[in-house]
BAVEX-152944 format. One record per residue (C-alpha): x, y, z. Coordinates in steps of 0.02 Angstrom, whole numbers, plus 50000, padded with zeros to 5 digits. Layout:
N
[[X Y Z]];
...
This chain:
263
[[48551 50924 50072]];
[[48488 50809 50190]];
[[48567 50767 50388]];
[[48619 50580 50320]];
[[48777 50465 50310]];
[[48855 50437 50147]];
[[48806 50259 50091]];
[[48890 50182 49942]];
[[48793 50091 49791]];
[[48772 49904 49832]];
[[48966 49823 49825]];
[[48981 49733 49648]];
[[49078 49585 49626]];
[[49271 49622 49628]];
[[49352 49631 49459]];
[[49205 49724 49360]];
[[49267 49886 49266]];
[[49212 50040 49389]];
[[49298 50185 49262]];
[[49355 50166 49078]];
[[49478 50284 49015]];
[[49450 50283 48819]];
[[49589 50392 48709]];
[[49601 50522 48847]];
[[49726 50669 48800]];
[[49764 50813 48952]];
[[49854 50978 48907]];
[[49921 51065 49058]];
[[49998 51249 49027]];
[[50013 51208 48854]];
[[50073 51026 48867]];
[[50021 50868 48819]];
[[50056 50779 48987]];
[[49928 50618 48951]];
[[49919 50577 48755]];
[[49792 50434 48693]];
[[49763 50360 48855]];
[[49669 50212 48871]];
[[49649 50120 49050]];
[[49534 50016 49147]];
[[49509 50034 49342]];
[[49423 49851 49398]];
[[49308 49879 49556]];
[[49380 49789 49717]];
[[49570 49810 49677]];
[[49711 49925 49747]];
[[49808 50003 49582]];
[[49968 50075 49602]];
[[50021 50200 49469]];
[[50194 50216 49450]];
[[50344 50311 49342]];
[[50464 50453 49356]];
[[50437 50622 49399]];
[[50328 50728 49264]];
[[50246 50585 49159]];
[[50064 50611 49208]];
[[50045 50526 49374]];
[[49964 50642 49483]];
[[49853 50716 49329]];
[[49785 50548 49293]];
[[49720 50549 49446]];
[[49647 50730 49425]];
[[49554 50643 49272]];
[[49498 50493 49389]];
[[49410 50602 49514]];
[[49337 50725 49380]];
[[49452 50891 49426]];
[[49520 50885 49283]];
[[49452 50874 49118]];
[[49525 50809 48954]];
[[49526 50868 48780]];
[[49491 50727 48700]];
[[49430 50554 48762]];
[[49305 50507 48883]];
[[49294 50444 49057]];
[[49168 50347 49104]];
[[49089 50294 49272]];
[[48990 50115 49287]];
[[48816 50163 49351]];
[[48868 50366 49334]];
[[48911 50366 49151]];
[[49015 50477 49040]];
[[49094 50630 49165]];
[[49071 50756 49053]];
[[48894 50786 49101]];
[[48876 50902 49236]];
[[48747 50776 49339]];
[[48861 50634 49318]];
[[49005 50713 49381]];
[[48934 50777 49539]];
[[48874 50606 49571]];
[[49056 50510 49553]];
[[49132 50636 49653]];
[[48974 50605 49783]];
[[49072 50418 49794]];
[[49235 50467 49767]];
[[49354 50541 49895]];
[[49546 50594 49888]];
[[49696 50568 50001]];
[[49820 50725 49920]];
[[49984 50742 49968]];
[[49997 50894 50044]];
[[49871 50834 50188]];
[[49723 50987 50138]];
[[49704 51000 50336]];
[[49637 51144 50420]];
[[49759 51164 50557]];
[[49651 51253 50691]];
[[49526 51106 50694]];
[[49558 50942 50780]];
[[49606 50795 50706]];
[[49420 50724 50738]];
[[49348 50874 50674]];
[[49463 50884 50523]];
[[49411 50688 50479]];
[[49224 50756 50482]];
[[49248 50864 50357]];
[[49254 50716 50258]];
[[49062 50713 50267]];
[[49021 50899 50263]];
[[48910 50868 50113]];
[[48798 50769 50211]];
[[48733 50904 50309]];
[[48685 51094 50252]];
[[48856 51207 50265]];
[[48769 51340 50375]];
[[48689 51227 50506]];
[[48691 51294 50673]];
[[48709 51114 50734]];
[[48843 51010 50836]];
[[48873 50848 50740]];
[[48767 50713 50774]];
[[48829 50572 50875]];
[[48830 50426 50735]];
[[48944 50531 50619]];
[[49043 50564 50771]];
[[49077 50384 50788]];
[[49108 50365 50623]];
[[49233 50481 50613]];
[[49321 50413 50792]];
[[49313 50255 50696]];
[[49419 50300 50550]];
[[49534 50399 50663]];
[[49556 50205 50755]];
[[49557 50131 50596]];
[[49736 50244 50553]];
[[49805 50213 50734]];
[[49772 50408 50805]];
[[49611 50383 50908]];
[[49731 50456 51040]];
[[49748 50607 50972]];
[[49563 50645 50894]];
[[49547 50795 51020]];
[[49740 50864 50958]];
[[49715 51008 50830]];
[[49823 50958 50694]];
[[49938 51102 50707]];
[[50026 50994 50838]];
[[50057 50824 50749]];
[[50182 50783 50645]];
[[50178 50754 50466]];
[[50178 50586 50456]];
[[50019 50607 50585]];
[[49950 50736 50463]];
[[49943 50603 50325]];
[[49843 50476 50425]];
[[49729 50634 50469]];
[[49681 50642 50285]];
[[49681 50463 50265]];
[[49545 50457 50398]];
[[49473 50586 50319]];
[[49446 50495 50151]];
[[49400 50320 50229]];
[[49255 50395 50326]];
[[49137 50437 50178]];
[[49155 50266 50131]];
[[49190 50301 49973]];
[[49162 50189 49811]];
[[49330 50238 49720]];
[[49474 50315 49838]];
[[49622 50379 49762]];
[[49798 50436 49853]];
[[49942 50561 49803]];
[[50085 50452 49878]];
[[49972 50418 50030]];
[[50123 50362 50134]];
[[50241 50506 50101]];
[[50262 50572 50254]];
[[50229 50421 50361]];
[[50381 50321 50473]];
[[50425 50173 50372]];
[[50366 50061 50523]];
[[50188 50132 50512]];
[[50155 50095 50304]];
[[50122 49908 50316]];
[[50001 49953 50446]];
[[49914 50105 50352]];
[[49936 49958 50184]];
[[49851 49826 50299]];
[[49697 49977 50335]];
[[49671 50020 50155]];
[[49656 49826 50112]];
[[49539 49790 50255]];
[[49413 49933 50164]];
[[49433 49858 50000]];
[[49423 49670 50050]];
[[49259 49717 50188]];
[[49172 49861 50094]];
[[49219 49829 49900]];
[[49300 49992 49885]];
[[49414 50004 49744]];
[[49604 50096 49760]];
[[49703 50196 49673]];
[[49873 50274 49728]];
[[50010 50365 49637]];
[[50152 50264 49748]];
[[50354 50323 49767]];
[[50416 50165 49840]];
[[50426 50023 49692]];
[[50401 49880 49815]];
[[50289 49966 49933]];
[[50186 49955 49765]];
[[50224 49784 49726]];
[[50168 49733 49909]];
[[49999 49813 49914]];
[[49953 49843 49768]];
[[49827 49700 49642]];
[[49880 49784 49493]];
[[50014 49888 49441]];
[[49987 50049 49290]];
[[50172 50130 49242]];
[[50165 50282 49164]];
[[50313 50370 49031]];
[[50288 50513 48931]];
[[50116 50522 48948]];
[[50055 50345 48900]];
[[50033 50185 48998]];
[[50183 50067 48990]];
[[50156 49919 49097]];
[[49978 49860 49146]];
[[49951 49691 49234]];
[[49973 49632 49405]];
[[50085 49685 49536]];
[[50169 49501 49555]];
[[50217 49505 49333]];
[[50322 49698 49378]];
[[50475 49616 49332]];
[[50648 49696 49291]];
[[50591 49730 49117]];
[[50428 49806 49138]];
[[50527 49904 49258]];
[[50634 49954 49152]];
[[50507 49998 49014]];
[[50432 50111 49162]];
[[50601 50188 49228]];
[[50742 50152 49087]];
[[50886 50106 49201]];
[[50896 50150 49378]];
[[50675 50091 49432]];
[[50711 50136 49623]];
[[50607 50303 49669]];
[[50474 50391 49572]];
[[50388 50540 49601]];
């Protein structure tokens, strides 16, 4: 592997599929947790997906990032093609990058250090090396980018978990990724600090044509950011169309009676 920075294919215009779910079916342990599930991700737009605990939320976006794989249906990739071949797959997740919800940090690092990580396949695993200053930057850019440039020299041990989360949200935004998905990004972040962190993610998709996906707990948090809104119950998409037609009823089609949280 060469000593080089991530680059993303050349940005194509907003609105263009980027991944095509066609019939996809996931068992889990037995289960059917996705059943026939057909969705399409347009390039340049955040996506919430939304719907009560246990319908297939956080799977989905296992499928969407190619850990996990279906057992019937295909996924396929604009300018990658259909995941299930082994060279495709390794090239989507080359542009993809993940924000998971339980932060994935390694505590003993720094916060700068942990955000770096984001771009450990850009350099061989056993080099001897320091990092080189321009990836250095880059990653003391995304740290600014999430409001903790303060702390890049704090191993994350010490911050709290709403600091944690912007960590690994750093962490993703530095590869500058083609397709960045979140497991409820915003979990454990202070209220005050989510329109900022929503403000962050929009600047990358509106500047560098990355396209979003988040599995979101807060229905209007969702409605805010989000361009487009997928609900998900028993397995199967519900509602999908844009974030300003979520109206009582599709809310209700998503979460029968009481659409406040979801998991």
């Amino acid at each position: 592997m060469g000593e080089q920075v991530l680059r993303s294919l050349p940005i194509q215009p907003a609105g263009t599929p980027l991944v095509d779910l066609d019939g996809v079916t996931v068992r889990r342990g037995g289960a059917v947790v996705l059943r026939d599930l057909s969705l399409r991700i347009r390039r340049g737009r955040v996506t919430a997906l939304v719907g009560r605990s246990g319908v297939g939320k956080t799977t989905l976006l296992g499928v969407l990032n190619g850990l996990i794989r279906p057992v019937a249906g295909t996924v396929t990739v604009a300018g990658v093609g259909v995941l299930d071949d082994p060279a495709a797959l390794a090239r989507h997740r080359e542009r993809t990058a993940t924000v998971f919800q339980d932060h994935a940090l390694i505590d003993r690092l720094s916060a700068l250090d942990n955000v770096l990580l984001g771009l450990a396949d850009t350099r061989h695993p056993l080099s001897p090396l320091p990092w080189p200053a321009a990836q250095r930057r880059q990653a003391a850019e995304a740290l600014d980018a999430v409001g903790l440039l303060a702390h890049a020299g704090t191993r994350t041990a010490h911050l709290s978990g709403g600091e944690r989360q912007r960590v690994g949200i750093a962490r993703a935004l530095v590869r500058h990724p083609d397709l960045l998905l979140g497991d409820e990004p915003f979990a454990s972040v202070d209220p005050a600090l989510v329109a900022h962190l929503g403000r962050t993610v929009r600047r990358a998709v509106e500047s560098r044509g990355i396209t979003v996906v988040l599995v979101l707990h807060q229905i209007e948090t969702a409605v805010a950011l989000a361009d487009h809104i997928v609900g998900l119950a028993d397995g199967r998409v519900v509602y999908d169309g844009p974030a300003g037609g979520f109206d009582t009823a599709a809310r209700a089609a998503v979460f029968g009676a009481r659409p406040t949280l979801v998991d």
